[in-house]
VMD Tcl script that draws the C-alpha trace (Angstrom):
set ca {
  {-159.49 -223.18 -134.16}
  {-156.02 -223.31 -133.51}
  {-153.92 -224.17 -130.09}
  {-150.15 -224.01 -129.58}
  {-147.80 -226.01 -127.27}
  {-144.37 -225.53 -125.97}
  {-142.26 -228.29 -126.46}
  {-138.57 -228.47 -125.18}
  {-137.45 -228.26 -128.86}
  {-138.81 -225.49 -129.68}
  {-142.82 -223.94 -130.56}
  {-144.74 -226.66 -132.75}
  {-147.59 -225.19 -134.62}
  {-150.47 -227.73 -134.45}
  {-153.47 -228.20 -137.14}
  {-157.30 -227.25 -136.33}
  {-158.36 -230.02 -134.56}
  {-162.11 -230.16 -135.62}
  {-160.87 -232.28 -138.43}
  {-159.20 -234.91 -136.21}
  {-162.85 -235.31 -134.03}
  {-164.69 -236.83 -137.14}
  {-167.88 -236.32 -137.96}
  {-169.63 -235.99 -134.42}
  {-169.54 -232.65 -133.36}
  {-170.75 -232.72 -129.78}
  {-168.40 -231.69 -126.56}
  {-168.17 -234.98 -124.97}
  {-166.63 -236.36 -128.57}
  {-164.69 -233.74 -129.62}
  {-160.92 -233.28 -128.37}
  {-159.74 -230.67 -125.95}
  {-156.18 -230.80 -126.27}
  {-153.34 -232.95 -126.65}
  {-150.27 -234.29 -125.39}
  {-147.01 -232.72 -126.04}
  {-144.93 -235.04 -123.42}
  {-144.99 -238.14 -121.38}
  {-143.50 -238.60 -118.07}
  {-144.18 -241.47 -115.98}
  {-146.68 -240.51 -113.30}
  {-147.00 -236.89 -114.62}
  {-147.42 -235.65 -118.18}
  {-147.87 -231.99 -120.09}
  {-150.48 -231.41 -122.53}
  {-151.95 -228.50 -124.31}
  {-155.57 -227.21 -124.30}
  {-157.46 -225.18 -126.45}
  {-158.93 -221.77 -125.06}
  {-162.14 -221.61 -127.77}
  {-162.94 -225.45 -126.69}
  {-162.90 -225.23 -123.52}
  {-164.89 -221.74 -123.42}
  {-167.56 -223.94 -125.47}
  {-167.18 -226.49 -123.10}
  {-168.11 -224.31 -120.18}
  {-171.66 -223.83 -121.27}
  {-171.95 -227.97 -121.53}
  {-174.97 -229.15 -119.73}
  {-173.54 -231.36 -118.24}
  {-171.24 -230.30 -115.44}
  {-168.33 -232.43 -115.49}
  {-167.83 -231.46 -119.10}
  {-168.22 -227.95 -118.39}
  {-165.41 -227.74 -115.48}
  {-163.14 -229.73 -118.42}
  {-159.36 -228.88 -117.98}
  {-159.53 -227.02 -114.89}
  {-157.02 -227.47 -111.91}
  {-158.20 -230.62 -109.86}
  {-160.73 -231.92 -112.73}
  {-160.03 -234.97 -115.04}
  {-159.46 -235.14 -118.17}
  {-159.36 -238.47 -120.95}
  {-157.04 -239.61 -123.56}
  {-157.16 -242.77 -125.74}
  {-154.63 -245.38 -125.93}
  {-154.96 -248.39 -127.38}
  {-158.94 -249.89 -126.95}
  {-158.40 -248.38 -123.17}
  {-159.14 -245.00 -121.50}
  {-156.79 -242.94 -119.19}
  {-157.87 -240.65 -116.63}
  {-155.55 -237.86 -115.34}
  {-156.35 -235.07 -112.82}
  {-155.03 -231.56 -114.10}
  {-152.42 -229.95 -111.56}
  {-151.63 -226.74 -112.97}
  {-152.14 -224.34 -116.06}
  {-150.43 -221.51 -117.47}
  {-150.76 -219.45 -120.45}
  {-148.61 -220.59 -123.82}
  {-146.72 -217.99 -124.07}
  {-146.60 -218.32 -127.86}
  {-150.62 -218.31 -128.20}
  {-153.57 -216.54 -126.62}
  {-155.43 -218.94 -126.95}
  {-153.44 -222.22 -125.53}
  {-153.22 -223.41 -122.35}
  {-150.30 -225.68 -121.42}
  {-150.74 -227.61 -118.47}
  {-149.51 -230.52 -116.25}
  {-151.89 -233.55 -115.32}
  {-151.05 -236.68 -113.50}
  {-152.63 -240.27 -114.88}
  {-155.01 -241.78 -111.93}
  {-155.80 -244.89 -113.59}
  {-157.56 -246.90 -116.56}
  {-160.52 -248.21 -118.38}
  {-162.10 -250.40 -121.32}
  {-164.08 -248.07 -123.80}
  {-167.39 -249.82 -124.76}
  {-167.51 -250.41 -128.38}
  {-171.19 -249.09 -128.61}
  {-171.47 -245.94 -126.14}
  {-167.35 -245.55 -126.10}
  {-167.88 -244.50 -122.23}
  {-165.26 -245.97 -119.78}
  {-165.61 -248.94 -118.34}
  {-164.35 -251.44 -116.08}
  {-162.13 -248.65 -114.35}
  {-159.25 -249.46 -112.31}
  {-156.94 -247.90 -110.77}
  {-153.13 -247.57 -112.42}
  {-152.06 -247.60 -116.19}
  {-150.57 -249.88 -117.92}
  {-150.47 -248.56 -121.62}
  {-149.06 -244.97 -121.98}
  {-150.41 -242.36 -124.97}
  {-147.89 -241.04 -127.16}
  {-147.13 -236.94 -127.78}
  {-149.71 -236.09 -130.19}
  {-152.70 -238.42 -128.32}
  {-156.02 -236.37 -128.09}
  {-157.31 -234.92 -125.18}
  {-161.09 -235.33 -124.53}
  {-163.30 -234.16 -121.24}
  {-164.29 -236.25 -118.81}
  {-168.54 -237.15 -119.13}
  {-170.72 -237.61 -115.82}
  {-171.39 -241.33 -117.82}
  {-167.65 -241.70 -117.26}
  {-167.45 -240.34 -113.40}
  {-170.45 -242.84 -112.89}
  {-168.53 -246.08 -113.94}
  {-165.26 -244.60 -112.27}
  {-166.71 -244.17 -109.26}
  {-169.03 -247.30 -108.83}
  {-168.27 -249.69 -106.32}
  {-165.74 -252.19 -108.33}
  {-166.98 -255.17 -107.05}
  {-166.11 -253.73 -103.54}
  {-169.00 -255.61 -101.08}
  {-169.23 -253.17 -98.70}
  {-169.32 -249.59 -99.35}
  {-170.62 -246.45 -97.23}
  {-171.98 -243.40 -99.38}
  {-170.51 -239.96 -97.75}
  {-171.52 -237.35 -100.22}
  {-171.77 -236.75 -103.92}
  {-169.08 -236.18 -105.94}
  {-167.53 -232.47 -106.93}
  {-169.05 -231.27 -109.68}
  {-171.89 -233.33 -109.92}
  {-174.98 -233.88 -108.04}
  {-176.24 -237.38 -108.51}
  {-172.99 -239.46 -108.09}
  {-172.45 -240.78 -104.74}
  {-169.18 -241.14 -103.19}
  {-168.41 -244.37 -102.49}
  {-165.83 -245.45 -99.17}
  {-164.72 -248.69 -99.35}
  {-165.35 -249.94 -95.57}
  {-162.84 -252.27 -95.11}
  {-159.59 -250.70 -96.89}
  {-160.85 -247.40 -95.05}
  {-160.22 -248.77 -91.51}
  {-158.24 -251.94 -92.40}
  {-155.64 -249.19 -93.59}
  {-156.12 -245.94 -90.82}
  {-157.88 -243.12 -92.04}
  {-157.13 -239.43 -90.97}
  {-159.56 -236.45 -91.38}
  {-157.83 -233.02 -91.65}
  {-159.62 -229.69 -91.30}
  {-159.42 -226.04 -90.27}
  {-161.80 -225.51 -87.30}
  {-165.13 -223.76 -88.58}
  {-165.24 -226.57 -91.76}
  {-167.98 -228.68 -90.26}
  {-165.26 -231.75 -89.76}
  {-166.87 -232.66 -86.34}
  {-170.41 -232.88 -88.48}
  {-168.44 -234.71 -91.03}
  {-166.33 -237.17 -88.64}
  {-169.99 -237.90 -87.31}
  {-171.86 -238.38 -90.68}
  {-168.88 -241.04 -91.68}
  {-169.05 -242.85 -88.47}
  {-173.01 -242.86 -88.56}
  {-172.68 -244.27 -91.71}
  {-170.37 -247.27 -90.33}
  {-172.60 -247.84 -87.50}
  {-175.68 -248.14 -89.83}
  {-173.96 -250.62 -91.88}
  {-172.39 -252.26 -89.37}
  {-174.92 -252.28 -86.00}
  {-172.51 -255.02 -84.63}
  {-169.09 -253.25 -85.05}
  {-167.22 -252.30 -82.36}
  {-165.83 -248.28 -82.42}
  {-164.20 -246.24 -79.26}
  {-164.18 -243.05 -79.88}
  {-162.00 -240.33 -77.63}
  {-163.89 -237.63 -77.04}
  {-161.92 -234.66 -75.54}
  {-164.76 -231.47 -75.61}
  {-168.06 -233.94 -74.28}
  {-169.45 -233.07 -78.65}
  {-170.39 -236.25 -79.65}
  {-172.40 -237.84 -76.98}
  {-175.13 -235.72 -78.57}
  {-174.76 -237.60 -82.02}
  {-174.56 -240.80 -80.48}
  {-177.45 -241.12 -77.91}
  {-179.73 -243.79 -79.85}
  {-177.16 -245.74 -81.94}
  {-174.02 -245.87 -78.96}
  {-173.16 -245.37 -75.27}
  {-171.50 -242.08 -73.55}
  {-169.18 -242.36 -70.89}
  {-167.73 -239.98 -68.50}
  {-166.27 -239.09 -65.38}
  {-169.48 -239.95 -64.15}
  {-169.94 -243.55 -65.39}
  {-166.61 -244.79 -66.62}
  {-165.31 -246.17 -63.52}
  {-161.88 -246.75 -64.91}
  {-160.01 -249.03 -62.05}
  {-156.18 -247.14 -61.92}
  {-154.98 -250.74 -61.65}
  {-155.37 -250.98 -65.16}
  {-152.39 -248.72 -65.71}
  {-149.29 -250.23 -66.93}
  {-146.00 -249.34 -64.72}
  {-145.45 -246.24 -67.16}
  {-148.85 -245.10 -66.73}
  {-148.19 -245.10 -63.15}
  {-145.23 -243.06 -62.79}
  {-146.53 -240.48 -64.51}
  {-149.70 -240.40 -62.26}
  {-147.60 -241.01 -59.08}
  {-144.07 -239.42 -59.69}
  {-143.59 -235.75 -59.83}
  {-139.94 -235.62 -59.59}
  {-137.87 -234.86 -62.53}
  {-134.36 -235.51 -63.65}
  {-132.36 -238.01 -61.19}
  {-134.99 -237.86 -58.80}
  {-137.39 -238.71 -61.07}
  {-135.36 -242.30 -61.79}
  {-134.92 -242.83 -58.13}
  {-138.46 -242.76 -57.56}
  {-139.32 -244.88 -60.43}
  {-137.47 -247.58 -59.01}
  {-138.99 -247.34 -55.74}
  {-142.39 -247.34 -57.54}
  {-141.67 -250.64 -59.37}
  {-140.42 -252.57 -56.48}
  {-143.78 -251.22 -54.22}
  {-146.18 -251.60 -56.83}
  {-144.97 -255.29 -57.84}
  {-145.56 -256.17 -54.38}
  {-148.94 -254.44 -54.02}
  {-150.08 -256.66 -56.96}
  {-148.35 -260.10 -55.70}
  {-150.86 -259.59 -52.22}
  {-154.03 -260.38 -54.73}
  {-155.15 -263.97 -55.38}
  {-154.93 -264.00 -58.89}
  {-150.81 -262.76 -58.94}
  {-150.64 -266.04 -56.10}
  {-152.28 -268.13 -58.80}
  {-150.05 -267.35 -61.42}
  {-146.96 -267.53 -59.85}
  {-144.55 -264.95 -61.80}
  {-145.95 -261.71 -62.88}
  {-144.79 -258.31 -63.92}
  {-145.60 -254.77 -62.46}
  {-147.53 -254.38 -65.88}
  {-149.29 -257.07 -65.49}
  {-153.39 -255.84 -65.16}
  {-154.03 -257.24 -61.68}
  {-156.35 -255.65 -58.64}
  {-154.24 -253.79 -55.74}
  {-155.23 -251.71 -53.09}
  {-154.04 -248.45 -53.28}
  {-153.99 -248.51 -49.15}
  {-151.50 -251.42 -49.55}
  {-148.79 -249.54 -51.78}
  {-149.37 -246.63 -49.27}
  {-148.51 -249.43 -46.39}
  {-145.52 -251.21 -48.44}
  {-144.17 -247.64 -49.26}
  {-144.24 -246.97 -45.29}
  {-142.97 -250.27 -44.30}
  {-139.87 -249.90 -46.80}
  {-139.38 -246.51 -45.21}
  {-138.89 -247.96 -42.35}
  {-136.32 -250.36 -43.56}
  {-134.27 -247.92 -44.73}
  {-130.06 -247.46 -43.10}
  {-129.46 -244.52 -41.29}
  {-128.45 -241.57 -44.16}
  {-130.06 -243.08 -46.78}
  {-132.98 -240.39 -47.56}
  {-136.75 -241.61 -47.59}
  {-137.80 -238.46 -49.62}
  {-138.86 -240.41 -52.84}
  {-141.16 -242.52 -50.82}
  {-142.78 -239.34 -49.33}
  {-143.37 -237.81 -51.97}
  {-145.27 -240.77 -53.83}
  {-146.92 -241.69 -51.19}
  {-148.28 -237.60 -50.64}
  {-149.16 -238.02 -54.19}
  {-151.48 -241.19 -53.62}
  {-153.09 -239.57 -50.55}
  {-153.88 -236.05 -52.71}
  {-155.10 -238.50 -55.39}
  {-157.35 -240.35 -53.14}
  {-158.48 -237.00 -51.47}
  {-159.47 -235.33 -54.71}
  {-163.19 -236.00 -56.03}
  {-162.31 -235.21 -59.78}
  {-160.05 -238.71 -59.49}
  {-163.25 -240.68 -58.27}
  {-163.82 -241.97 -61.49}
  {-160.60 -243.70 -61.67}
  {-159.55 -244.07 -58.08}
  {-162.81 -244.72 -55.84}
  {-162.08 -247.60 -53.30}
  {-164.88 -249.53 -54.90}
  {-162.66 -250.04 -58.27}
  {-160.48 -252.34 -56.30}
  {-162.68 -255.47 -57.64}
  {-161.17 -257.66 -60.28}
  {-164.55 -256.06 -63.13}
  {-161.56 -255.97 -66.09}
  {-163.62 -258.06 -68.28}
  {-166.42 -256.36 -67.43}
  {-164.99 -252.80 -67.96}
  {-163.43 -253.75 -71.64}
  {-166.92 -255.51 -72.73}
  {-168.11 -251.95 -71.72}
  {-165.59 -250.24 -73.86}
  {-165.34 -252.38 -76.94}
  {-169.04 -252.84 -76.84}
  {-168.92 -256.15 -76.41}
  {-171.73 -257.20 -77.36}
  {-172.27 -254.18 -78.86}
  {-176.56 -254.37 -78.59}
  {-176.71 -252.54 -81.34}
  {-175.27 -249.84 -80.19}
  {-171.50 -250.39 -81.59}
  {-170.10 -246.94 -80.56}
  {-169.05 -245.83 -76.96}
  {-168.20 -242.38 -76.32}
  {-165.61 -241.19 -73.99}
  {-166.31 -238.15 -72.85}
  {-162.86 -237.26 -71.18}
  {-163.82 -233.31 -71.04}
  {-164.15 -233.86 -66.93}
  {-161.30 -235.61 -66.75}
  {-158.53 -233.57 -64.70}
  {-155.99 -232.04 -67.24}
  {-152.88 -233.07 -65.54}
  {-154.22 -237.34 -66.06}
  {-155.68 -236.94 -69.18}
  {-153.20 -237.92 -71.74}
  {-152.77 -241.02 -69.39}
  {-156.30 -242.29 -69.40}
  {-156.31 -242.02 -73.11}
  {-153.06 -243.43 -73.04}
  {-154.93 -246.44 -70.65}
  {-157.58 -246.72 -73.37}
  {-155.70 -246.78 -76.32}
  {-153.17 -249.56 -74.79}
  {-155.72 -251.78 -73.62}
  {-157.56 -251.91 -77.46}
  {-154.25 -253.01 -78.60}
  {-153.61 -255.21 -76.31}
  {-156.81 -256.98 -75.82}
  {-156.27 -257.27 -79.84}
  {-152.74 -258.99 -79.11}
  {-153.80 -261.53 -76.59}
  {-157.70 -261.92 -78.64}
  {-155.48 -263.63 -81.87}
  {-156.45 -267.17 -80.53}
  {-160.24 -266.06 -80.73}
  {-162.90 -265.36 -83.45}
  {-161.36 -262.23 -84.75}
  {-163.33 -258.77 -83.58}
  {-161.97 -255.33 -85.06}
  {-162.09 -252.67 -83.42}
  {-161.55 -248.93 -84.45}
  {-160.13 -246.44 -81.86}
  {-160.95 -242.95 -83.10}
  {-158.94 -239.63 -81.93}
  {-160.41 -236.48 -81.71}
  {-157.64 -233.28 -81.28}
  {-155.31 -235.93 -82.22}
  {-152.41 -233.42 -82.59}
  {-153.03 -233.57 -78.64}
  {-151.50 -236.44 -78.35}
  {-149.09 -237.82 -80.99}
  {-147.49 -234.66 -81.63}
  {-144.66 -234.11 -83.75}
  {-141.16 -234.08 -82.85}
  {-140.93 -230.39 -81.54}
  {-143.85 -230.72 -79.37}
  {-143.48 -233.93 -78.34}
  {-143.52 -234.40 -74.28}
  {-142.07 -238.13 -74.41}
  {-145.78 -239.34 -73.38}
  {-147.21 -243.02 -73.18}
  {-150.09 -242.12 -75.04}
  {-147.65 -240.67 -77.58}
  {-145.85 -244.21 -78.39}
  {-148.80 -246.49 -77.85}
  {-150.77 -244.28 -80.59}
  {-147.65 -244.72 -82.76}
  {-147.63 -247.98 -82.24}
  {-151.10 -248.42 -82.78}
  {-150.51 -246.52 -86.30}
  {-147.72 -249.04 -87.62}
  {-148.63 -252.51 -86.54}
  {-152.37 -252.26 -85.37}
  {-153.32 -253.72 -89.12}
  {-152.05 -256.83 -88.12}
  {-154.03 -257.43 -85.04}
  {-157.29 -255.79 -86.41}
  {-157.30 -252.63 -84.77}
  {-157.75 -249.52 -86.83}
  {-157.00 -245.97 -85.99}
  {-159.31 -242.75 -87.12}
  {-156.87 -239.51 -86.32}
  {-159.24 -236.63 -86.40}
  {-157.02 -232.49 -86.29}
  {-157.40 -229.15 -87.12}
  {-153.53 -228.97 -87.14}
  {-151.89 -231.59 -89.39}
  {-148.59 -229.92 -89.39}
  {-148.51 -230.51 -85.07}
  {-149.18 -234.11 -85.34}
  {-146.37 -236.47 -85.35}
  {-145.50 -237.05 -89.35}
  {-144.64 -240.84 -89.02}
  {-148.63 -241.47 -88.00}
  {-150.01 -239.03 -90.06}
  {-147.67 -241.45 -93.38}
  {-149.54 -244.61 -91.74}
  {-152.64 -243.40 -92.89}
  {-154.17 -244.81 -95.54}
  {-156.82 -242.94 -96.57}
  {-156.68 -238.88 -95.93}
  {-159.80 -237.08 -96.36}
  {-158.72 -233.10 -95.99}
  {-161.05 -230.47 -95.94}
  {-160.65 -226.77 -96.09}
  {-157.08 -225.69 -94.55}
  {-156.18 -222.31 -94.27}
  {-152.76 -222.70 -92.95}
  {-149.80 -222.90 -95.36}
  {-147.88 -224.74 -93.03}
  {-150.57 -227.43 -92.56}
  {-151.32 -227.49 -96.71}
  {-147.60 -228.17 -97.27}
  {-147.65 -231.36 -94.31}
  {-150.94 -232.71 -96.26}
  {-149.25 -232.21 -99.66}
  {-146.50 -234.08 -98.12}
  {-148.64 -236.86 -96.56}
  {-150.71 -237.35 -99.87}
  {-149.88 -239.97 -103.80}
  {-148.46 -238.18 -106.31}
  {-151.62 -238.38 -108.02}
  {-153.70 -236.84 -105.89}
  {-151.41 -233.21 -106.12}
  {-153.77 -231.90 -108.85}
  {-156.67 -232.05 -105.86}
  {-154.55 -230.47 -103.22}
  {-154.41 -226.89 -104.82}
  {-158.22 -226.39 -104.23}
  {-158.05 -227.27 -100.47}
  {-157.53 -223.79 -99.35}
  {-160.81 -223.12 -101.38}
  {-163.06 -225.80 -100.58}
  {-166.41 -225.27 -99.14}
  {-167.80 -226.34 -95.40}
  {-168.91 -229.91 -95.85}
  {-166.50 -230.17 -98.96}
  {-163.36 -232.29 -99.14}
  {-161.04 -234.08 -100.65}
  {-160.45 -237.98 -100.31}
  {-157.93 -239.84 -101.32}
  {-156.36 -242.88 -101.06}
  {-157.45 -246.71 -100.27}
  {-160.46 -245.83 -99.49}
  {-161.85 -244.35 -103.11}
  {-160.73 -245.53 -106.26}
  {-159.47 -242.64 -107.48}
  {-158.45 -239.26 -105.31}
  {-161.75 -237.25 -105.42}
  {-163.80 -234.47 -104.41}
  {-166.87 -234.51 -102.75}
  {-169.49 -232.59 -100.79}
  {-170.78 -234.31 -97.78}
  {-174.23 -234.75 -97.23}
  {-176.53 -232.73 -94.76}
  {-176.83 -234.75 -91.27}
  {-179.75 -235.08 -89.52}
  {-180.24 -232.15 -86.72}
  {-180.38 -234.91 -84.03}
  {-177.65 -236.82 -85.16}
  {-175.09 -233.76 -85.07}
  {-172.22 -233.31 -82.66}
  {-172.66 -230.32 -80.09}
  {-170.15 -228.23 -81.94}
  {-171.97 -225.50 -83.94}
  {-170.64 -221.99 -83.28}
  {-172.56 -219.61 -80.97}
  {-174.64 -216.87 -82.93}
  {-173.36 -213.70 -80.83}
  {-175.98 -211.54 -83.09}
  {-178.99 -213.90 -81.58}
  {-178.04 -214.30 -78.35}
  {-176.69 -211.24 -77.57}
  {-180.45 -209.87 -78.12}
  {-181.33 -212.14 -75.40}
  {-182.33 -211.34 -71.81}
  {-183.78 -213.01 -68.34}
  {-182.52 -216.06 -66.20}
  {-178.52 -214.49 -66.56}
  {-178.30 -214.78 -62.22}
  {-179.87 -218.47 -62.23}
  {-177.30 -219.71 -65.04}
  {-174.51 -218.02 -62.91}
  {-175.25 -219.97 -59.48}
  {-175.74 -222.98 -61.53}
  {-172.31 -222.74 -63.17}
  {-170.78 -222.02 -59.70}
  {-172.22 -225.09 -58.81}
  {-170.78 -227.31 -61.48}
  {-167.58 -225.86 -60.72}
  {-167.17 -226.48 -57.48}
  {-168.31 -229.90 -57.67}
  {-165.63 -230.52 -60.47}
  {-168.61 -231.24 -63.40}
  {-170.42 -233.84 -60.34}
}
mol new
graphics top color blue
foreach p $ca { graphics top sphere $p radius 0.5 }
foreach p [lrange $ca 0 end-1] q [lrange $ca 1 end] { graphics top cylinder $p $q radius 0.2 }
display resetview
């Protein structure tokens, strides 16, 4: 057989290259290809067309899928291994049956003397081939040794790895969330399922972690109900005077432009005062209007009136009206009762965050929050509330016996968005902060989006480890192609074609960029996100004026 490569001098000719195999004349020993150049990261070689069609037809399926786009490939250097992913192919235009095509090197491994499988695998290379080193396909022996644990104690199994069906795919826990991890996906892939399976996974090997997850549609309380704890409008009982002075304003203050600054800085004088009338602000002596302490929302209404009052003649008193009209429709309005109810005013903050970061977590190290009933126009702040106060109960924690904790962000696009659809939000910058120096205090951040390309690039790069499944927008491919190592390219041109359930990981979370199809969750362990079969229930009939009233109901009554 005969293969032909284009090299940058000119066409090269090469020999048949059943010669240069020896005497065994099986597919996993016999060459494929070889190189024709070498270029750091990135290299070309040339494959034969009549190998690889008798490689197709291999039992074994990682040898049959030798060569194509997003597979690996082997070449020998030295007594070592490489392993490169192919990224493209096109036809030698000199030979019908040559295939020139580009592959990037993913990292190494020691060939055992007796079976010459790789071994030992890691990731890198430190000894190059040369042009002319043979090409040789991959073996499921090899994929098992390249994708065994590494001496990596704790490990979660997601899936099995693309092409083959007995190789589990390995996360490595602790570079997975001591990193940030972001999971990509076109709506309709099954990444709810999938965000679920991965996080029942950490729950079942950890039973004593500690995991807040935001949870903007009410989908996951369903997966959750025997291994974590739900909470909603109806049982968060969030006290408001956890809100920084930010956090506030954007509550309170409706204003915009000047007005807006004039009544921020009637807020902060009011609300600094509200919070000095409490005990504990007495006790410490100095505090700031960020500062986490109990006030009565009837006392900033009073303070606000009483500097009204003190006001010269001419001088307006229309920013204090209208914050203080803002408190009383607040206080008025039964969808705030879960954040604003007079019996919040208690000093339970210790209480509330050993809620929150389950804490102890019972065995249960999960809490849900469902912020679907949350009113629309607060939202972004009370995830803005519980994203600040996991960072900084992690900040002021560093004197104690270090907990973790992982903040997880459903719809994340929602609320880091990128620079065009940013709003200039608070639960924009304390995400982003979260993203670039939560590492240090232990707190990790899982962003979860259908729409890569809308959420804010800078978090998106913090992310360590970027599982991506199916993604049918070319704007969105490009921002993951973007976001992802050099050597995981050859991967990225099969995301528009990937399965439900399939993805691809890569990262410091796998040793190597790979592919892999999840595994089937258990019914009752499944988020309530499946799509609605119109041809079933369209067929259906009787109890339409019962579910009607019912709905009514619920709506009035703001989800109560």
């Amino acid at each position: 057989m005969h293969m032909a490569a284009v090299e940058a001098s000119g066409r090269v000719q090469l020999d048949d290259l059943t010669h240069l195999a020896g005497a065994v004349q099986t597919n996993a020993h016999e060459p494929i290809g070889m190189v024709i150049e070498i270029a750091g990261s990135g290299s070309r070689i040339v494959l034969d067309v009549p190998r690889l069609t008798e490689c197709s037809g291999d039992p074994d399926p990682a040898i049959a899928l030798s060569g194509q786009v997003g597979c690996q490939i082997k070449l020998r250097a030295g007594n070592h291994w490489l392993l490169a992913s192919v990224r493209s192919q096109k036809q030698d235009p000199g030979s019908a049956e040559a295939i020139v095509a580009q592959i990037d090197f993913l990292g190494e491994g020691e060939i055992c003397p007796d079976t010459g499988v790789m071994r030992a695998f890691r990731r890198g290379v430190t000894v190059y081939p040369i042009p002319g080193s043979l090409v040789y396909p991959v073996t499921t022996d090899d994929l098992r040794q390249i994708y065994a644990s590494s001496g990596h104690a704790a490990v979660i199994e997601a899936g099995n790895v693309y092409p083959t069906s007995d190789i589990r795919a390995g996360l490595y826990v602790d570079a997975l969330l001591g990193k940030h991890f972001a999971l990509l996906g076109s709506t309709g892939t099954g990444k709810s399922t999938s965000a679920a399976l991965i996080l029942h996974r950490i729950c079942d090997a950890a039973p004593q972690g500690h995991i807040v997850m935001i949870d903007p549609h009410g989908e996951y309380g369903a997966a959750f109900r025997t291994n974590g704890v739900v909470l909603d409008v109806g049982n968060l009982q969030m006290p408001y005077w956890l809100m920084n002075f930010e956090e506030h304003c954007e509550v309170f203050i409706t204003a915009r432009g000047h007005e807006r600054l004039e009544d921020a800085e009637i807020l902060s004088k009011c609300l600094l005062e509200a919070r000095m009338r409490n005990r504990l602000a007495q006790e410490l002596g100095r505090i700031t209007v960020d500062a986490p302490i109990p006030y009565l929302l009837s006392d900033l209404s009073n303070i606000l009136n009483n500097e009204m009052g003190k006001l010269d003649k001419g001088r307006t008193t229309a920013g204090y009206l209208r914050i203080k009209n803002k408190i009383d429709e607040i206080k008025a309005d039964p969808r705030y009762q879960f954040m604003f109810a007079g019996m919040l005013v208690g000093d339970v903050m210790a209480d509330f965050i050993g809620k929150l970061f389950r804490l102890p977590s019972d065995g249960r190290p999960i809490s849900i929050i469902d912020v679907s009933g949350v009113p629309s126009e607060i939202t972004s702040t009370v995830v803005a509330v519980l994203s600040r106060l996991v960072f900084d109960f992690a900040v002021w924690a560093r004197e104690e016996r270090t907990q973790p904790i992982l903040l997880v962000c459903e719809e994340a696009h929602r609320y880091v968005p990128s620079e065009r659809n940013a709003d200039g939000s608070s639960v924009g910058r304390i995400l982003s902060r979260i993203a670039k120096e939560g590492r240090k205090y232990g707190v990790s951040l899982g962003l979860i989006t259908q729409r890569p390309s809308d959420l804010a690039e800078g978090v998106l790069s913090q992310c360590g480890t970027i599982i991506a499944m199916r993604l049918n927008n070319e704007r969105d491919q490009a921002f993951v192609r973007a976001a992802m190592p050099e050597g995981a390219r050859g991967f990225l041109d099969a995301i528009p074609a990937l399965r439900n359930r399939e993805c691809i990981i890569c990262g410091e979370g796998v040793s190597i960029p790979i592919r892999v199809a999840f595994d089937n969750l258990e019914e009752d362990r499944r988020p309530a996100s499946g799509d609605p079969s119109f041809s079933t229930l369209w067929r259906q009939v009787g109890g339409e004026e019962q579910m009607v009233v019912r709905t009514v109901q619920r709506w009035r009554a703001g989800g109560r």
